[in-house]
C-alpha positions as CSV (number, residue, x, y, z in Angstrom):
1,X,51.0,125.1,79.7
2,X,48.4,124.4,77.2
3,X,49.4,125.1,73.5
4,X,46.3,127.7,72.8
5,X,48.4,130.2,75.9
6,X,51.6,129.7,74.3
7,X,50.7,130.8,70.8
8,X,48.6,133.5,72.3
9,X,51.3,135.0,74.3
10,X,53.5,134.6,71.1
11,X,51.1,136.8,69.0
12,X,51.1,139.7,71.7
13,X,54.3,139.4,72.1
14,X,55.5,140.1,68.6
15,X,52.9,142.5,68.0
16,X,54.4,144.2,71.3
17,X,57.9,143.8,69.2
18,X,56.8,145.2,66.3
19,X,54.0,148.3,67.3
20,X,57.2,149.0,70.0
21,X,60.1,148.7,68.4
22,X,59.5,149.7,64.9
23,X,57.4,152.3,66.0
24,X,60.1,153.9,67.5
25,X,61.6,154.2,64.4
26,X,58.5,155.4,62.4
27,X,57.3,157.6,64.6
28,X,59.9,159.1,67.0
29,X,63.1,158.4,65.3
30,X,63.7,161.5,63.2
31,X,60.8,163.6,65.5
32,X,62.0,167.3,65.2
33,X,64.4,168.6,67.3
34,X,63.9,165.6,69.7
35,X,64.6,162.4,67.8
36,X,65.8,159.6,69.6
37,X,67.6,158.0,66.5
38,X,69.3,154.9,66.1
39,X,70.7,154.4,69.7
40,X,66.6,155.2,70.8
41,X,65.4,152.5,68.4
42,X,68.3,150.0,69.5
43,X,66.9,150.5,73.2
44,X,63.2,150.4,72.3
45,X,64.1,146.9,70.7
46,X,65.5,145.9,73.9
47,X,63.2,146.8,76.1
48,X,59.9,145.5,74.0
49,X,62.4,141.7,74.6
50,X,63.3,142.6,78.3
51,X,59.5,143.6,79.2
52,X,58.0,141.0,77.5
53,X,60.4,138.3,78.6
54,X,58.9,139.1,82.3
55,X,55.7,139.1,81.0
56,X,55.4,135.9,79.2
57,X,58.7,134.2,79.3
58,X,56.6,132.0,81.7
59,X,53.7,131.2,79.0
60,X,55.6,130.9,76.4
61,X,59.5,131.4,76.7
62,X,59.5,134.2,74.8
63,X,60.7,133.8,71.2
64,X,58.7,136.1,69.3
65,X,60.6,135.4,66.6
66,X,61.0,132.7,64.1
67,X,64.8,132.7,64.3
68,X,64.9,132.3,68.0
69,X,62.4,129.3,67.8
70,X,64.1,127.3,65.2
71,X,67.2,128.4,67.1
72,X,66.3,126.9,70.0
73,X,64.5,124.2,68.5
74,X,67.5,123.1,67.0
75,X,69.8,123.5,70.1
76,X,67.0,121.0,71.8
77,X,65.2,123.3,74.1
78,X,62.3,123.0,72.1
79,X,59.7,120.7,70.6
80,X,59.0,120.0,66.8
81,X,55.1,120.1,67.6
82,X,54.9,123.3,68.7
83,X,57.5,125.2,66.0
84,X,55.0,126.0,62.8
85,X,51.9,127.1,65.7
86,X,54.7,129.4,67.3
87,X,55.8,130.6,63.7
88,X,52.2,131.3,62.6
89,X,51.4,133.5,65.5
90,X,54.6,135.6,65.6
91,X,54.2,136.4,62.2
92,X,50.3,136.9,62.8
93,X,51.6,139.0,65.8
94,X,53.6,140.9,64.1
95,X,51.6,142.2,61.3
96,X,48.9,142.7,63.6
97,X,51.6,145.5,65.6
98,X,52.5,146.7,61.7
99,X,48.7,147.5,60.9
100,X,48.1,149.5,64.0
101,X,51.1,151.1,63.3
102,X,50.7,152.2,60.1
103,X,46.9,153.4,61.0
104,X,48.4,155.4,63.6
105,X,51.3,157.1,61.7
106,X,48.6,157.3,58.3
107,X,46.9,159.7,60.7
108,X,49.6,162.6,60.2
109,X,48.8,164.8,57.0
110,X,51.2,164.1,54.2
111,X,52.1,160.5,55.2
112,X,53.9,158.9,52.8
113,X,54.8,154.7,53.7
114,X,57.9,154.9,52.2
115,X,60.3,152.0,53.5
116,X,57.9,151.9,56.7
117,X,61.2,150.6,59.0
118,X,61.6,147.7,56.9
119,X,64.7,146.3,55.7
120,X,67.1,146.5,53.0
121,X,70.0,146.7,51.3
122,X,72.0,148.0,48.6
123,X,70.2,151.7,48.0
124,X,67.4,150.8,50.9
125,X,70.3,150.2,53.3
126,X,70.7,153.7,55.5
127,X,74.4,153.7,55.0
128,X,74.4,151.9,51.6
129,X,75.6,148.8,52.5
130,X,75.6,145.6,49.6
131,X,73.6,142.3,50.1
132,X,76.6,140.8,50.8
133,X,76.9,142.5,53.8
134,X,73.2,143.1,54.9
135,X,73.3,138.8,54.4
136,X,76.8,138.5,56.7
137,X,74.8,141.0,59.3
138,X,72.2,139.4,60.2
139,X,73.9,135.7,60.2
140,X,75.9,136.9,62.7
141,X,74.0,138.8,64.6
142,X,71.2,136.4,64.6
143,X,73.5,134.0,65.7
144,X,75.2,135.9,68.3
145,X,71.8,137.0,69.9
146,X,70.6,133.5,69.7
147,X,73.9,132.2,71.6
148,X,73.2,135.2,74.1
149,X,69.6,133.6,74.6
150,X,70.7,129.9,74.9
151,X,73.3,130.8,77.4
152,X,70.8,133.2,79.6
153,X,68.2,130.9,79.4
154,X,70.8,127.8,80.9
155,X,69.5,126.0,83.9
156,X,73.2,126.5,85.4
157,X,72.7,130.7,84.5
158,X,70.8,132.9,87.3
159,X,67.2,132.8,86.1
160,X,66.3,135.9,87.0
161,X,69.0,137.8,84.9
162,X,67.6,136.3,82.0
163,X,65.8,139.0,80.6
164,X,67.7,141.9,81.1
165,X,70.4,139.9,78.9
166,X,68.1,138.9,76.4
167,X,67.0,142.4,76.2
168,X,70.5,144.1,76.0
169,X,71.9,141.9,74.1
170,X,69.0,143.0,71.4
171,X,69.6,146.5,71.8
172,X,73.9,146.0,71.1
173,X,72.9,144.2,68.4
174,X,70.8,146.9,67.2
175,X,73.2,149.5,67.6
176,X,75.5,147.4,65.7
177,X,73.0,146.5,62.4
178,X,70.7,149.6,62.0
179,X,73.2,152.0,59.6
180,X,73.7,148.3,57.8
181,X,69.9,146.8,56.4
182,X,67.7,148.8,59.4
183,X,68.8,145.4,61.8
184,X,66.1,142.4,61.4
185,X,67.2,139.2,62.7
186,X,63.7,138.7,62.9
187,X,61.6,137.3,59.5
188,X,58.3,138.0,61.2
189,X,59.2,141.5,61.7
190,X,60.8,141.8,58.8
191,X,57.8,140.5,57.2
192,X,55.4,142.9,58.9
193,X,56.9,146.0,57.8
194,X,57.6,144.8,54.3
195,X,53.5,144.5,53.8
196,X,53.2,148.4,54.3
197,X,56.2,149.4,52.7
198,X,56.8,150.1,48.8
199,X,57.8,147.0,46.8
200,X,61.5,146.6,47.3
201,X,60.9,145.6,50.7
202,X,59.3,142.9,49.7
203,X,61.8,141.6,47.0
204,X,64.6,141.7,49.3
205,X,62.7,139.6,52.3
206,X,63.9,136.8,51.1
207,X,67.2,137.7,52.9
208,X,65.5,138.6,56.1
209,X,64.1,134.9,56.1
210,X,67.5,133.0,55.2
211,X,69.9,134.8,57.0
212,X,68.4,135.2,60.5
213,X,67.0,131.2,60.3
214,X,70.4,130.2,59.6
215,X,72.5,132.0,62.0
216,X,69.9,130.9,64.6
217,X,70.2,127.5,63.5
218,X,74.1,127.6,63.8
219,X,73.7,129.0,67.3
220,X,71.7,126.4,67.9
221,X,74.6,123.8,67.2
222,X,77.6,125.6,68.7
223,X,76.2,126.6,72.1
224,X,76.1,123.1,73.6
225,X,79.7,122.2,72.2
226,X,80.8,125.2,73.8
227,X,78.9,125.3,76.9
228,X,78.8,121.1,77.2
229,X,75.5,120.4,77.0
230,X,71.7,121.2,76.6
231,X,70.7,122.8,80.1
Protein backbone atom coordinates (compact mmCIF):
# COMPACT_ATOMS: atom_id res chain seq x y z
CA UNK A 1 0.00 0.00 0.00
CA UNK A 2 1.43 3.12 -1.13
CA UNK A 3 2.54 5.57 1.74
CA UNK A 4 0.12 8.66 0.48
CA UNK A 5 -3.17 5.87 1.52
CA UNK A 6 -1.60 5.01 4.71
CA UNK A 7 -1.17 8.58 6.01
CA UNK A 8 -4.50 9.51 4.59
CA UNK A 9 -6.40 6.79 6.31
CA UNK A 10 -4.36 7.83 9.45
CA UNK A 11 -5.63 11.45 9.35
CA UNK A 12 -9.43 10.32 9.08
CA UNK A 13 -8.89 8.08 11.34
CA UNK A 14 -7.85 10.19 14.23
CA UNK A 15 -10.06 12.96 13.24
CA UNK A 16 -12.86 10.08 13.45
CA UNK A 17 -11.12 9.51 17.20
CA UNK A 18 -11.23 12.72 18.18
CA UNK A 19 -14.74 14.51 16.54
CA UNK A 20 -16.20 10.85 18.00
CA UNK A 21 -14.86 10.27 21.02
CA UNK A 22 -14.26 13.62 22.55
CA UNK A 23 -17.30 14.68 21.24
CA UNK A 24 -19.09 12.50 23.29
CA UNK A 25 -17.75 14.04 26.03
CA UNK A 26 -18.30 17.73 24.98
CA UNK A 27 -21.40 17.42 23.74
CA UNK A 28 -23.50 14.55 25.13
CA UNK A 29 -21.75 13.81 28.31
CA UNK A 30 -23.46 15.98 30.91
CA UNK A 31 -26.69 16.53 28.15
CA UNK A 32 -29.66 17.14 30.63
CA UNK A 33 -31.47 14.50 31.97
CA UNK A 34 -29.97 12.16 29.41
CA UNK A 35 -26.16 12.22 29.72
CA UNK A 36 -24.37 9.32 28.85
CA UNK A 37 -21.36 10.11 31.20
CA UNK A 38 -18.22 8.52 31.74
CA UNK A 39 -19.25 4.83 30.89
CA UNK A 40 -20.92 6.62 27.32
CA UNK A 41 -17.57 8.32 26.57
CA UNK A 42 -15.46 5.07 27.60
CA UNK A 43 -17.70 3.20 24.81
CA UNK A 44 -17.67 6.02 22.28
CA UNK A 45 -13.84 5.66 22.46
CA UNK A 46 -14.14 2.10 21.72
CA UNK A 47 -16.21 2.06 19.16
CA UNK A 48 -14.56 5.20 17.01
CA UNK A 49 -11.13 2.14 17.44
CA UNK A 50 -13.40 -0.88 16.73
CA UNK A 51 -15.17 0.94 13.55
CA UNK A 52 -12.30 2.29 12.21
CA UNK A 53 -10.13 -0.74 12.77
CA UNK A 54 -12.64 -2.44 10.04
CA UNK A 55 -12.42 0.39 8.05
CA UNK A 56 -8.82 0.99 7.60
CA UNK A 57 -6.94 -1.54 9.57
CA UNK A 58 -6.32 -2.76 5.98
CA UNK A 59 -4.81 0.74 4.66
CA UNK A 60 -3.12 1.53 7.29
CA UNK A 61 -3.26 -0.90 10.52
CA UNK A 62 -4.90 1.46 12.38
CA UNK A 63 -2.79 3.38 14.91
CA UNK A 64 -4.26 6.65 15.03
CA UNK A 65 -2.15 7.38 17.69
CA UNK A 66 1.40 8.20 18.22
CA UNK A 67 1.73 5.85 21.18
CA UNK A 68 0.47 2.83 19.34
CA UNK A 69 2.92 3.61 16.34
CA UNK A 70 6.09 3.97 18.26
CA UNK A 71 4.60 1.06 20.24
CA UNK A 72 4.55 -1.08 17.54
CA UNK A 73 7.41 0.28 15.93
CA UNK A 74 9.41 -0.66 18.67
CA UNK A 75 7.94 -4.13 19.17
CA UNK A 76 9.10 -4.59 15.21
CA UNK A 77 5.77 -4.65 13.52
CA UNK A 78 6.58 -1.48 11.99
CA UNK A 79 8.99 0.47 9.86
CA UNK A 80 11.20 3.55 10.85
CA UNK A 81 10.30 5.19 7.38
CA UNK A 82 6.96 5.41 7.80
CA UNK A 83 6.78 6.55 11.78
CA UNK A 84 7.17 10.70 11.64
CA UNK A 85 4.54 10.64 8.18
CA UNK A 86 2.10 8.46 10.44
CA UNK A 87 2.81 10.93 13.49
CA UNK A 88 2.22 14.06 11.41
CA UNK A 89 -1.15 13.02 10.08
CA UNK A 90 -2.63 11.66 13.35
CA UNK A 91 -1.82 14.70 14.98
CA UNK A 92 -3.05 16.72 11.67
CA UNK A 93 -6.07 14.26 12.05
CA UNK A 94 -6.79 14.99 15.18
CA UNK A 95 -6.97 18.66 15.30
CA UNK A 96 -8.73 18.55 12.22
CA UNK A 97 -11.78 16.36 14.43
CA UNK A 98 -11.02 19.15 17.36
CA UNK A 99 -11.88 22.24 15.03
CA UNK A 100 -15.08 20.81 13.76
CA UNK A 101 -15.76 20.10 17.05
CA UNK A 102 -15.41 23.11 18.66
CA UNK A 103 -17.32 24.92 15.61
CA UNK A 104 -20.11 22.66 16.29
CA UNK A 105 -20.38 22.98 20.12
CA UNK A 106 -19.38 27.12 19.61
CA UNK A 107 -22.83 27.01 17.97
CA UNK A 108 -24.87 26.71 21.40
CA UNK A 109 -25.44 30.29 23.11
CA UNK A 110 -23.34 30.75 26.09
CA UNK A 111 -20.47 28.40 25.09
CA UNK A 112 -17.68 28.73 27.13
CA UNK A 113 -14.30 26.31 25.91
CA UNK A 114 -13.41 25.68 29.25
CA UNK A 115 -11.09 22.40 29.52
CA UNK A 116 -12.76 21.40 25.98
CA UNK A 117 -12.23 17.33 27.12
CA UNK A 118 -8.69 17.74 27.42
CA UNK A 119 -6.53 16.47 29.97
CA UNK A 120 -5.24 17.15 33.30
CA UNK A 121 -4.23 16.82 36.52
CA UNK A 122 -3.99 18.13 39.83
CA UNK A 123 -7.17 20.75 39.98
CA UNK A 124 -8.03 19.90 36.06
CA UNK A 125 -8.19 16.19 37.00
CA UNK A 126 -12.30 15.38 37.48
CA UNK A 127 -11.59 13.54 40.70
CA UNK A 128 -8.48 15.66 41.73
CA UNK A 129 -5.95 13.32 41.20
CA UNK A 130 -1.90 14.54 41.38
CA UNK A 131 0.59 14.40 38.40
CA UNK A 132 1.97 11.63 39.94
CA UNK A 133 -0.81 9.73 39.38
CA UNK A 134 -2.25 11.17 36.09
CA UNK A 135 1.75 10.19 34.87
CA UNK A 136 1.47 6.38 36.46
CA UNK A 137 -2.16 6.32 34.56
CA UNK A 138 -1.44 6.65 31.46
CA UNK A 139 2.01 4.60 31.53
CA UNK A 140 0.08 1.86 32.37
CA UNK A 141 -2.66 2.10 30.60
CA UNK A 142 -0.91 2.99 27.48
CA UNK A 143 1.03 0.08 27.94
CA UNK A 144 -1.63 -2.31 28.76
CA UNK A 145 -3.70 -1.20 25.61
CA UNK A 146 -0.64 -1.42 23.53
CA UNK A 147 0.04 -5.12 24.85
CA UNK A 148 -3.77 -5.67 24.10
CA UNK A 149 -2.99 -4.42 20.39
CA UNK A 150 0.23 -6.38 19.84
CA UNK A 151 -1.33 -9.59 21.01
CA UNK A 152 -4.79 -9.09 18.86
CA UNK A 153 -2.90 -8.08 16.06
CA UNK A 154 -0.54 -11.70 16.28
CA UNK A 155 -0.45 -13.65 13.22
CA UNK A 156 -1.12 -16.87 15.63
CA UNK A 157 -4.44 -14.68 17.14
CA UNK A 158 -7.86 -14.96 15.02
CA UNK A 159 -7.72 -11.94 12.67
CA UNK A 160 -10.98 -11.21 12.58
CA UNK A 161 -11.41 -10.67 16.47
CA UNK A 162 -8.95 -8.09 16.22
CA UNK A 163 -10.95 -5.18 16.34
CA UNK A 164 -13.53 -5.78 18.71
CA UNK A 165 -10.45 -6.23 21.19
CA UNK A 166 -8.74 -3.34 20.22
CA UNK A 167 -11.86 -1.53 20.63
CA UNK A 168 -12.85 -2.91 24.08
CA UNK A 169 -9.92 -2.91 25.43
CA UNK A 170 -10.05 1.16 24.79
CA UNK A 171 -13.22 1.51 26.26
CA UNK A 172 -11.95 -0.61 29.92
CA UNK A 173 -9.28 1.47 29.69
CA UNK A 174 -11.44 4.43 29.54
CA UNK A 175 -13.58 3.46 32.25
CA UNK A 176 -10.62 2.94 34.23
CA UNK A 177 -8.67 6.69 33.51
CA UNK A 178 -11.52 9.20 32.98
CA UNK A 179 -12.25 10.25 36.95
CA UNK A 180 -8.09 10.32 36.88
CA UNK A 181 -6.63 13.08 34.06
CA UNK A 182 -10.04 12.69 31.54
CA UNK A 183 -7.94 9.24 30.06
CA UNK A 184 -5.39 10.21 26.97
CA UNK A 185 -2.99 7.58 26.16
CA UNK A 186 -3.03 9.36 23.08
CA UNK A 187 -0.57 12.74 22.56
CA UNK A 188 -2.36 13.56 19.32
CA UNK A 189 -5.54 13.73 20.98
CA UNK A 190 -4.35 15.07 23.72
CA UNK A 191 -2.92 17.65 21.65
CA UNK A 192 -6.03 18.45 19.74
CA UNK A 193 -8.14 19.33 22.56
CA UNK A 194 -5.47 21.21 24.39
CA UNK A 195 -5.49 23.87 21.23
CA UNK A 196 -9.17 24.89 22.11
CA UNK A 197 -8.97 24.67 25.68
CA UNK A 198 -7.76 27.39 28.23
CA UNK A 199 -4.00 27.47 28.94
CA UNK A 200 -3.45 24.79 31.48
CA UNK A 201 -4.15 22.31 29.07
CA UNK A 202 -1.42 23.13 27.36
CA UNK A 203 1.22 23.37 30.15
CA UNK A 204 0.39 20.01 31.35
CA UNK A 205 0.73 18.25 27.67
CA UNK A 206 3.87 17.61 28.18
CA UNK A 207 2.62 14.55 30.31
CA UNK A 208 0.19 13.41 27.70
CA UNK A 209 3.33 13.11 25.36
CA UNK A 210 5.83 11.33 27.81
CA UNK A 211 3.73 9.03 29.53
CA UNK A 212 1.62 7.39 26.76
CA UNK A 213 5.07 7.16 24.31
CA UNK A 214 6.79 5.43 27.08
CA UNK A 215 4.27 2.88 28.21
CA UNK A 216 3.84 2.14 24.54
CA UNK A 217 7.39 1.72 24.09
CA UNK A 218 7.60 -0.69 27.05
CA UNK A 219 4.80 -2.73 25.60
CA UNK A 220 6.57 -2.79 22.78
CA UNK A 221 9.56 -4.70 24.51
CA UNK A 222 7.66 -7.07 26.90
CA UNK A 223 5.10 -8.48 24.48
CA UNK A 224 7.54 -10.58 22.43
CA UNK A 225 9.37 -11.93 25.64
CA UNK A 226 6.14 -12.89 26.79
CA UNK A 227 4.46 -14.05 23.84
CA UNK A 228 7.98 -15.54 22.17
CA UNK A 229 8.33 -13.66 19.33
CA UNK A 230 7.34 -10.94 16.76
CA UNK A 231 4.30 -12.46 14.83
Amino acid sequence: MPLGNKVAAEFVGTFWLVFAGCGSAILAAAFPDLGIGFLGVALAFGLTVLTMAYAIGHVSGCHLNPAVSVGLFVGRRFPASELVPYLIAQVLGAIAGASVLYFIASGQDGFVAGGFASNGFGEHSPGGYSMAAALTTEVVLTFMFLFIILGATDKRAPAALAPVAIGLGLTLIHLVGIPVDNLSVNPARSTATALFADAWALQQLWVFWIAPIIGGAIAGVVYPLVAGGND
